[in-house]
N, C-alpha and C positions, 0 to 999 in steps of 0.2 A: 414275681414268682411266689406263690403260696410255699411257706415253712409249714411244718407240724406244729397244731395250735391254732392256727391262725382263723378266723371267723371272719364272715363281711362285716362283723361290728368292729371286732377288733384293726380292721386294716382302714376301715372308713374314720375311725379315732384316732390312729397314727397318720393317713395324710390330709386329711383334712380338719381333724380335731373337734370332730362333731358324731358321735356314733348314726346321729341321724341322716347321715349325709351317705349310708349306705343307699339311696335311690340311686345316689352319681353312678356310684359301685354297678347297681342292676340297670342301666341304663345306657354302663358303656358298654355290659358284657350281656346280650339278652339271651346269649349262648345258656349261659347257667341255668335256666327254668326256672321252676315255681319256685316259691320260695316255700320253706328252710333247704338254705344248699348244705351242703356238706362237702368242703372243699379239700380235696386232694392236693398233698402236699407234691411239689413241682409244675402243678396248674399256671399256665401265664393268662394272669388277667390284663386285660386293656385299665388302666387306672387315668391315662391322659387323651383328653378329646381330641383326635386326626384333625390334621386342616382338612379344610374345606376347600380351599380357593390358593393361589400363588399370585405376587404380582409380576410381570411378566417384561411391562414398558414403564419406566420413570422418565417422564421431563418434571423437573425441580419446579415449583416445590410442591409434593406428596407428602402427606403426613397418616399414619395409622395411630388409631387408639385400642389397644385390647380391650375385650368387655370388660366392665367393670372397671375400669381404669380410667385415671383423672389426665395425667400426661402424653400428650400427643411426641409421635418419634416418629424422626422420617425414613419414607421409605425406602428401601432399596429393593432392585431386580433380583428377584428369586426369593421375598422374605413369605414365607406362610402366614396363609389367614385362616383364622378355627371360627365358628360359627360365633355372633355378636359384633367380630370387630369390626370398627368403622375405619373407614379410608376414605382420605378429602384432599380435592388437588384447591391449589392455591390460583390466583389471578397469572393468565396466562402458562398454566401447568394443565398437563396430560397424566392419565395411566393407563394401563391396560389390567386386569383382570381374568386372569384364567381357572374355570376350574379345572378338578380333576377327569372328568368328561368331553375338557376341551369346549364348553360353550365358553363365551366370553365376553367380556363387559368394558367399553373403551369410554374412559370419564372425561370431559371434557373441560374446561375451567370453570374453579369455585361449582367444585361437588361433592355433596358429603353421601357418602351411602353405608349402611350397615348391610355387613353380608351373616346371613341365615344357610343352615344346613344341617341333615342328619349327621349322628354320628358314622367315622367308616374310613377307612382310609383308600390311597388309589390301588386301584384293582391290579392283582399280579398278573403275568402273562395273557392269557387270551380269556379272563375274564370276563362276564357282563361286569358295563360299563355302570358306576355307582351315579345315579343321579345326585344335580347340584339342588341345594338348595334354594329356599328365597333370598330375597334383595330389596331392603328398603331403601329408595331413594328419597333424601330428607329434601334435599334442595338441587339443582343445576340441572343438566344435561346428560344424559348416558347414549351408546346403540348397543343393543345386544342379537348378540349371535347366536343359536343353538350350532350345540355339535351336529355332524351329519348325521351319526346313528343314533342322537336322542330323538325319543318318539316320545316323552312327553313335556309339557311346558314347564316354562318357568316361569314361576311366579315373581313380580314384582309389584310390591308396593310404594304408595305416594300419599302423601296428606291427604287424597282428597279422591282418592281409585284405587282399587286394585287390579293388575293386569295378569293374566296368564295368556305369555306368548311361543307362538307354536311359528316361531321365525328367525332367521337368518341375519334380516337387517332389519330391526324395528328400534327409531329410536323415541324418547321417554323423556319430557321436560318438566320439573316444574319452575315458576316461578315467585317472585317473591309475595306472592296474595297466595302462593301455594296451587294454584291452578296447575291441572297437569294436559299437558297436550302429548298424544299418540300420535305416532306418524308409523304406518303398515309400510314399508317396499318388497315385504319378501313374505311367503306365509300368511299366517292371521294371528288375532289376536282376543281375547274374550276380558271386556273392561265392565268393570262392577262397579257400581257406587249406588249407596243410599236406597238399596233392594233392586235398583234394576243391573240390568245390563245388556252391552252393543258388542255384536262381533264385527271386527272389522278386519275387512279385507284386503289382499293385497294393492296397493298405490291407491287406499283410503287413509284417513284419519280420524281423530274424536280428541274436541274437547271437556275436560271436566273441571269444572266450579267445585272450590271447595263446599260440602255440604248440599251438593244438586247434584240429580243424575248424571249420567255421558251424557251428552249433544251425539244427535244423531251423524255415523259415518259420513263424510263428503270425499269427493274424490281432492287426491293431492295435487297440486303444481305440477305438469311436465318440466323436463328436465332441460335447461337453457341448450343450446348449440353455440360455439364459438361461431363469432363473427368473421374468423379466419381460420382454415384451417393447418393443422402442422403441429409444429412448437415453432418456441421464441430461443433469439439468443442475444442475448442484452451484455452489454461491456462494463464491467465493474474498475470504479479508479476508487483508489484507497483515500480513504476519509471522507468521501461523498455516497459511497453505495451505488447503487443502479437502481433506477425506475425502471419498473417492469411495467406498459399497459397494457390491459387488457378488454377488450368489449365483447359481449356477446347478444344474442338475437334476444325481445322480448319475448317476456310469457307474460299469456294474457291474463292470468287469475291472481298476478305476482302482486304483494301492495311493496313487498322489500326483496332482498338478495343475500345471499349470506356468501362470500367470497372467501377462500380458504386456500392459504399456501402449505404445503407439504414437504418435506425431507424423502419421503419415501410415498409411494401409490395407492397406499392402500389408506392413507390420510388419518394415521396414527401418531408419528410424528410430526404434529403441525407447528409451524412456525410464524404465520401470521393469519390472523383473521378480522374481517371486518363487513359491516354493514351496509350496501349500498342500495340507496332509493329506487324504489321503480319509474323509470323512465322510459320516453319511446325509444331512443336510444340507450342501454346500460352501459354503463363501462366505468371503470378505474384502475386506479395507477398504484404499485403495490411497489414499498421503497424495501428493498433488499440489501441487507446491511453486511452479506460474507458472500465470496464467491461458492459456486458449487449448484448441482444440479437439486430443483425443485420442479413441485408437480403441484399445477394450481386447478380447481373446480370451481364452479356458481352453482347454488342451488337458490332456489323462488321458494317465498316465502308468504303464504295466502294472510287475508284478512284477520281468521282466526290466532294466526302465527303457527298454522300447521306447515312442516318445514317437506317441500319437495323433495323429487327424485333428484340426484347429484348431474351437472353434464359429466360428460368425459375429460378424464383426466388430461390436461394438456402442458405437457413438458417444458421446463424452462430454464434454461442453463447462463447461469450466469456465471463469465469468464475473466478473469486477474489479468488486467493488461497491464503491463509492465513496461516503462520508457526506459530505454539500457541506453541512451541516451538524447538528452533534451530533456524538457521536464511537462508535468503536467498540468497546466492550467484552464480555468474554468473552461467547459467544452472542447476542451481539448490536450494536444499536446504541442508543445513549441519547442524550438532548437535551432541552434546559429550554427549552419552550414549543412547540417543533417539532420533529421531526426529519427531514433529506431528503436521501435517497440517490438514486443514478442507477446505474446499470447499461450496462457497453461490452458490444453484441454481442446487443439484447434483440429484437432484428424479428422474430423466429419466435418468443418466448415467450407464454406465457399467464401474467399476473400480478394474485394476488388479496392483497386487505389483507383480514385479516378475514373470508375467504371472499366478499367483494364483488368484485369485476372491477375492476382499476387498472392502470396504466399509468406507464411510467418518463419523465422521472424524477419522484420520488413524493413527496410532501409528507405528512407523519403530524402532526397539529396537537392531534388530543383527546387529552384527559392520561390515564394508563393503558398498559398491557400492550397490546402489539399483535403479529399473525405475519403477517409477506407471505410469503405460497408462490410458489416460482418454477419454473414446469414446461412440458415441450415443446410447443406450438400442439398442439392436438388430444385433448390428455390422456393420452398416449400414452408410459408411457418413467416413468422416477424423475423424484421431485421432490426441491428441499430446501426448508428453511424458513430464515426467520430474524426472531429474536426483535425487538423494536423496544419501547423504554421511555419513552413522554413525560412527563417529568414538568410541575410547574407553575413557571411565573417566581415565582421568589421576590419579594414585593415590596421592591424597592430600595428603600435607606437614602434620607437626604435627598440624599445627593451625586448621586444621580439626577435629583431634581427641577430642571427646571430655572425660572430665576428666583430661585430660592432663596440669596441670600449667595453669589452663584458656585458655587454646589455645594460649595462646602467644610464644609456639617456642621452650621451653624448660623444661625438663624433672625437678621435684623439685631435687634431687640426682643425676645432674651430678658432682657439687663438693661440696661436704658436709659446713657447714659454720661452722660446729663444728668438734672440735677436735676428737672429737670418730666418728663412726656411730650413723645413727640417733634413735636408742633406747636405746641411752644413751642422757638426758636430757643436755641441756646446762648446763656446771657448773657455766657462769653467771647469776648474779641474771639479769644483763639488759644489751644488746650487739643490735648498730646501725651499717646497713651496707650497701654498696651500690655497687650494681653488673652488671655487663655490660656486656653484650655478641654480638659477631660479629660473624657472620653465613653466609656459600653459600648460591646457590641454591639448592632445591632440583633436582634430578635428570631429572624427565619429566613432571613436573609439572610447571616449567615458573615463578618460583616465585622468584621474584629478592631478592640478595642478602641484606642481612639489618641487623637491629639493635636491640637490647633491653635493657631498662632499666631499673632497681628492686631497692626503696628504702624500706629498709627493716629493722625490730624490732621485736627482740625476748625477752619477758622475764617470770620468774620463778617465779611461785608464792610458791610455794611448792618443796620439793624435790620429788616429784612425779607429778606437775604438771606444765605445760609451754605451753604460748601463742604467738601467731605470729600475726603480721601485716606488710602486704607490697604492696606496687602501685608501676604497672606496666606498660609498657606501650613498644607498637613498632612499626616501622616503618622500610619501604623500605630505600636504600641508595639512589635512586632516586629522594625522597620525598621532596617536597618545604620544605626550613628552615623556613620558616615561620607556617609551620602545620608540626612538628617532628613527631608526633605520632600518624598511621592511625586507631592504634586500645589502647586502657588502659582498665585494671581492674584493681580491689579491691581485695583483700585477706585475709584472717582470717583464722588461725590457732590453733586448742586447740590439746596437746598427754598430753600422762596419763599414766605413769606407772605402770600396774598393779601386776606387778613382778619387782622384780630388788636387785639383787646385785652384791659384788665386780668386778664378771666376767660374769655374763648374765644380759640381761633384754629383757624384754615383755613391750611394746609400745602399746597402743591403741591410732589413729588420724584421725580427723577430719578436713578437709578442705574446706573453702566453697570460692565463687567469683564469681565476679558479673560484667560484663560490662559493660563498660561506654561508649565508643564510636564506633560508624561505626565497627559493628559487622554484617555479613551477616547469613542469617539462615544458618545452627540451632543453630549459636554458640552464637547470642546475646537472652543467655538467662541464667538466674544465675544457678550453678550447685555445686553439693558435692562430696566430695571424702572420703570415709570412707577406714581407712587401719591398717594394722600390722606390727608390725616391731619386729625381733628378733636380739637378739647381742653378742655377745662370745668374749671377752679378753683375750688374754693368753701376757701376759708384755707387750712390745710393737706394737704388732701387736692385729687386733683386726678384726671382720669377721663379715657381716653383710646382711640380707637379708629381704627385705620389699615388702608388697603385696597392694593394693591398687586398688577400682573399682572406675571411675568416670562415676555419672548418670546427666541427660542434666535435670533439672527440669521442666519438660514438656512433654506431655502425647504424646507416639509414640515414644520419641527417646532412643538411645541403648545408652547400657554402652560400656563403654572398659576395659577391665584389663590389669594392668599394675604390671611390676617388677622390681625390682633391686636388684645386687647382689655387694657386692664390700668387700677390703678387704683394710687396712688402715695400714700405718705402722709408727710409729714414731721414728728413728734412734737415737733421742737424741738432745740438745740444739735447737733451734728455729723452725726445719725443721718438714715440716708433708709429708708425700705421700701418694696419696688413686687414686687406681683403681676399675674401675667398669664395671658392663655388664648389660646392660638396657633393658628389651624386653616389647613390648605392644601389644596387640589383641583385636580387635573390630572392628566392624561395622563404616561405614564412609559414607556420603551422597553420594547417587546413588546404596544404596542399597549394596554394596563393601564391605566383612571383609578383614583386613589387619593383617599379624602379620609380625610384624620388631622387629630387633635387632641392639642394639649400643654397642659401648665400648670407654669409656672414663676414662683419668688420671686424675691428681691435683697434685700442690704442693702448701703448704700452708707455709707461713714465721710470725713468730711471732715477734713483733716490741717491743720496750719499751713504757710503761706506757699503755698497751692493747690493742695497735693498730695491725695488723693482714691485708697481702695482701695475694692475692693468684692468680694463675694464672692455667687454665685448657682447656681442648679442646674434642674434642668426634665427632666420624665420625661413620655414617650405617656402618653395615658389613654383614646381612644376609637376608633374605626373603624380604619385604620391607621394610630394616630399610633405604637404601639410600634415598628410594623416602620420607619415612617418617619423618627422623631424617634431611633429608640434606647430604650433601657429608661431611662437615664440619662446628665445630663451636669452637669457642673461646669465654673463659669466664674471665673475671679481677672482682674478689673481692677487696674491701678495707672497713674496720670497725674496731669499737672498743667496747670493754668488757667495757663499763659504770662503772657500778659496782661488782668488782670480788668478787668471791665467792667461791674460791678454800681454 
């Protein structure tokens, strides 16, 4: 705002520091007239030049230089351009360019251009529209656009031409010899060099030599046709991306192809681009590294390198398949007993398992090879597939079953710890011992060979009644010595005689146990075992047969029933032998009933002053007792009778 006093010398000396820099002054404000003004104190002079241009679209990385200026700073959406400044996108970088007239300039990668313009700011309400300036393009790729109601051209310059384009889509190359190539699709265009000049017309173009005229207008490339009509819908697995292919019909005049994926339609946002040979067949495969909807084109590219009209944009949706469970491997997905994927983004799909009609999200349950196609509502467009492998649940070891010894591995009667069978009470009043067992694998279940260990206490309170207590605990042979045992419980045992004499007895028992450690479901959960036991002595031999259900204490899961049969013999002085035949039936996660059978021996040795080892082993023999019981195991007892009671 002009004060009293003030002069264009005096205001051109305070911001600029140059009295002579009063031109700036008469050239931002051509309002003032001839000169000598005489400037009226509260006058608003213009003292700073209006932008010219905004930029509108940044993909990183964009950088702008103000005129005059050494340091490049990067762009951001919505920053102002004033006449001079240059802006240059980086390898694999986009911008857009608007000016205030709405014509607009889309930069392609590795381009530098300086944008020109009069002074003026944008027009208020329903003003005429203030035309843009020029635009020198130093190096790369541009298209520009006129606004609808400009009615005159824009000028663009090039090392090696000047253009003024009277067009919509014309876009403007040069390369690195500085050669500038015109391509017409919309409107025309008037290119100068070196005193001539060519108008070119719409779907022509013109090359220019630096330092030689235009090359006379040719006609452009038509614009390819996909070789399929529709859109594509391609399946995305995370850390591999999607191939997307794509083929389209020859053009005859084509020596290259310029293939271009998009974010959005109007192929401003691009995301991938690439060059592909002329061939009789064209076609390529475009690798997609994020889910989400993209828009891919071909355009043919002639001799000269004058760049064709675009085909039609053709839609390509590539969608996050997700395995919620199984998992996913190369070509596919796999999964032991089921596999079930889901799909973001499936409303318009058409999806087949098998060639049958199905629906996300998908559950794949029969064992076997399977292919879900996934393709656009209608049939219409590319599909993809993908492979899907169910195999079968392995049948679990015993650590699955549950009721079984707490899942730790082994059966409570594979060698008895007392001298009779077990519906005959210990005849110690109190007996510590400690039991070890070494175990294969089971047969197709993968589960490495290992270990267990049992400290264990029995004793009588009654001649009809006796309690147990024992911690357990096991581990693979594989297992850090540092961490012995990948799984332990607790143990508690009460029986009860409710019958009994010299040669039979009736057992009522109760066992319960509880996990302590790295338990997977369903097994880390405490459980009971309620059973019966009966027994028949005839001198030294003795026969023995026990029933027993274990329930998982928690709501949904099964029992198992379990048996043992065995028969005991004592030959006389320290020696014991006992065989048995073991069988179990139940239900096992994945919805599986199992029923196996084992058979196991024992010999027990009795020591002086009450000590007592014994050594035993026991292998599958029927329906699934391998896969259940293991191929093999070995047991070592050692304990002693506390307090005898004989």
């Amino acid at each position: 705002m002009v004060k009293p006093g003030d002069t264009c010398v005096s205001i051109a000396r305070a911001l600029w520091g140059d009295p002579k820099a009063i031109s700036i002054l008469h050239a931002l404000n051509p309002d003032m007239g001839p000169a000598p003004h005489r400037l009226v104190p509260g006058t608003r002079l213009l003292v700073k030049e209006p932008p010219v241009a905004e930029i509108t679209f940044v993909k990183p990385a964009v950088d702008t230089r103000p005129a005059g200026g050494t340091a490049w700073q990067p762009a951001q959406v919505g920053l102002d351009l004033f006449r001079r400044d240059e802006v240059a996108t980086r390898h694999r970088a986009a911008a857009e360019v608007t000016f205030f007239d709405a014509s607009r300039l889309e930069l392609r990668e590795n381009v530098l251009v300086v944008i020109y313009g009069g002074a003026g700011t944008p027009p208020p309400g329903n003003a005429p529209l203030r035309k843009s300036g020029a635009v020198e393009l130093v190096q790369g790729e541009l298209r520009l656009s006129l606004a609808e109601l400009r009615n005159e051209p824009l000028d663009l310059r090039t090392p090696a031409a000047q253009v003024a384009a009277r067009s919509r889509d014309t876009s403007v190359a040069v390369d690195r010899e500085a050669t500038s190539r015109v391509s017409v699709l919309d409107g025309s265009a008037l290119v100068r060099a070196q005193g001539s000049s060519v108008k070119v017309a719409e779907g022509q173009g013109t090359r220019v030599t630096k330092g030689r005229p235009p090359e006379p207008p040719r006609p452009l490339p038509e614009a390819p046709r996909w070789a399929r009509e529709g859109r594509d819908v391609r399946v995305f697995v995370e850390g591999r991306g999607a191939d997307a292919p794509l083929a389209w019909t020859p053009v005859q005049t084509a020596a290259s192809y310029r293939l271009e994926l998009a974010r959005d339609e109007a192929f401003v946002d691009r995301v991938r681009e690439e060059s592909v040979p002329a061939d009789p067949s064209p076609s390529a495969v475009v690798r997609v590294l994020e889910p989400g909807r993209y828009f891919a084109r071909v355009r043919a590219i002639d001799v000269a390198g004058l760049l064709g009209r675009p085909s039609e944009p053709r839609r390509l949706d590539v969608l996050q398949v997700k395995v919620e469970r199984g998992a996913f491997e190369p070509g596919g997905a796999r999964g032991e007993g089921e596999v079930r994927i889901a799909v973001e983004g499936d409303e318009d799909l058409e999806v087949t398992l098998d060639g049958a009609p199905a629906r996300f999200p998908l559950t794949v349950a029969t064992v076997g090879s399977h292919t879900v196609r996934l393709s656009p509502r209608g049939g219409v467009g590319g599909d993809d597939r993908m492979a899907v492998e169910v195999t079968a649940v392995p049948p679990p070891a015993v650590d699955a079953l549950p009721g079984l010894d707490t899942a730790l591995g082994t059966p409570a009667s594979l060698v008895e710890s007392d001298p009779l069978p077990s519906p005959f009470l210990p005849t110690p009043a109190l007996r510590a011992e400690v039991r070890f067992q070494v175990d294969g694998d089971a047969a197709d279940t993968g589960r490495e060979p290992g270990g267990r260990l049992d400290l264990r206490l029995d004793a009588r309170l009654t001649g009809r009644v006796a309690l147990g207590f024992a911690v357990s605990g096991r581990s693979a042979l594989a297992d850090d010595l540092a961490t012995p045992f990948r799984r332990a419980a607790v143990r508690a045992s009460a029986r009860l005689a409710v019958a009994r004499t010299a040669t039979a007895a009736v057992v009522l028992g109760l066992e319960g146990s509880v996990p302590l450690v790295d338990f997977p479901e369903p097994l880390g959960a405490p459980r009971l075992r309620p059973s019966v036991a009966l027994g028949l002595r005839l001198g030294s031999q003795a026969l023995s047969t026990a029933h027993g259900y274990g329930l998982v204490l928690r709501s949904g899961a099964g029992g198992t029933y379990d048996a043992a049969h065995a028969v005991f013999w004592e030959p006389g002085g320290p020696l014991r032998l006992s065989a048995e035949v073991h069988g179990v039936s139940g239900p096992v996660p994945g919805g599986r009933t199992v029923v196996a059978w084992a058979m196991g021996a024992g010999v027990r040795l009795r020591l002086p002053d009450g000590w007592e080892a014994g050594l035993g082993g026991r292998a599958g023999i029927a329906g699934d007792g391998r896969d259940v019981w293991g191929r093999w195991a070995a047991l070592f007892t050692f304990g002693r009778d506390v307090a005898a009671g004989r």
